[in-house]
VMD Tcl script that draws the C-alpha trace (Angstrom):
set ca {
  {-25.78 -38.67 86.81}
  {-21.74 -38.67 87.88}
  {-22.71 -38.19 91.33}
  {-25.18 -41.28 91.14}
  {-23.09 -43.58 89.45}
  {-19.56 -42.11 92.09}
  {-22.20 -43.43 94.99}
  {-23.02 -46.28 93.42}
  {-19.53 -47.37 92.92}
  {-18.75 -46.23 96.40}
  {-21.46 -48.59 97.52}
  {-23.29 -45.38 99.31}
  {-26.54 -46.87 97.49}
  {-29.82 -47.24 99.37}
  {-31.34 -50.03 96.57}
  {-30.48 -51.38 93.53}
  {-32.66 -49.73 90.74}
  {-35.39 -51.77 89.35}
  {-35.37 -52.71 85.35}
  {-37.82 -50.34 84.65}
  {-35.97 -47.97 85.91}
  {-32.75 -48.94 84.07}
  {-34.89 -49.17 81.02}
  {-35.94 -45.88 81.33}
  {-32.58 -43.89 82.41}
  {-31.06 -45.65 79.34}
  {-33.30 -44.25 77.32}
  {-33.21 -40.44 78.67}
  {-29.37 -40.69 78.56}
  {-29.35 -42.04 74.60}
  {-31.69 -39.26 73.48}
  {-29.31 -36.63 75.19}
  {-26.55 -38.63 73.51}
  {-28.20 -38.07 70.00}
  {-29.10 -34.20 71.15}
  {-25.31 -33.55 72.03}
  {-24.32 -35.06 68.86}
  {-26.41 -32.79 66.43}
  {-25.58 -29.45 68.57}
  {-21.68 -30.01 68.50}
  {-21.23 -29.03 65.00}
  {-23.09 -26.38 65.39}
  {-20.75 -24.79 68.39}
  {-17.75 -25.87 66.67}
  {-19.05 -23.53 63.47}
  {-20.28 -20.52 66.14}
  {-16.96 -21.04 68.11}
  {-15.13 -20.67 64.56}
  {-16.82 -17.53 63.62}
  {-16.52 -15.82 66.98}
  {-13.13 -16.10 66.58}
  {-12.94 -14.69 62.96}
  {-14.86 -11.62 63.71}
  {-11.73 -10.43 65.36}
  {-9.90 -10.90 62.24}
  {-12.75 -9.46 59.77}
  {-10.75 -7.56 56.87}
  {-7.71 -9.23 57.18}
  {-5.73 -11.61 54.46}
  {-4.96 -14.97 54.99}
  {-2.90 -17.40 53.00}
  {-4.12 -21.01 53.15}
  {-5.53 -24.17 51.00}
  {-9.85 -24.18 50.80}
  {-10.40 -28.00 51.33}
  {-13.86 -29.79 51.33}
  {-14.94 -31.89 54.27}
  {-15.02 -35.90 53.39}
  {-17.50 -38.38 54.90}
  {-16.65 -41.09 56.45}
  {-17.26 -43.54 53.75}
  {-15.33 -41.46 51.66}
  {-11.79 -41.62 51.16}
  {-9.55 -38.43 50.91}
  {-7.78 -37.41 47.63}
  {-4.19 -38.01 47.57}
}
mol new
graphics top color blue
foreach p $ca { graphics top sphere $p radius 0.5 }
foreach p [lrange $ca 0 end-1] q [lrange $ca 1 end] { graphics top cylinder $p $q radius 0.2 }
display resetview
C-alpha cells in the first residue's frame, strides 16, 4: 500500500482509481485497522511475559495498580 500511495504522490500513476475501487480499498484497509487494533494487546501481554520468564523466581518491589478505561478517571 506505501509503495502505491509513494507512486501516486510521485505522479508515477498509470490511472486514477475508479470509486469502486476506492470504496473497496477503504474498506479492506479499515477491517485491517480493526484486526491490528484487537491483536496489539495481545503482543503487548506476550511481549511482557517473554520478558518475565527470564526473571521467574525473583522478588520485585513495586505498587499492583488496576488498568482505568477511558471514561474513567484515575484515583488521586
Amino acid at each position: 500500500m506505501h509503495r502505491a500511495v509513494g507512486r501516486y504522490l510521485d505522479r508515477e500513476r498509470p490511472s486514477d482509481p475508479f470509486p469502486a475501487e476506492l470504496e473497496q480499498l477503504s474498506v479492506a484497509i479499515g477491517l485491517r485497522a480493526r484486526r491490528v487494533e484487537k491483536a496489539e494487546p495481545d503482543c503487548k501481554r506476550i511481549a511482557a511475559a517473554r520478558y518475565m520468564m527470564t526473571r521467574i523466581g525473583q522478588t520485585f518491589e513495586g505498587n499492583i495498580t488496576l488498568p482505568f478505561a477511558e471514561d474513567d478517571e484515575p484515583e488521586s
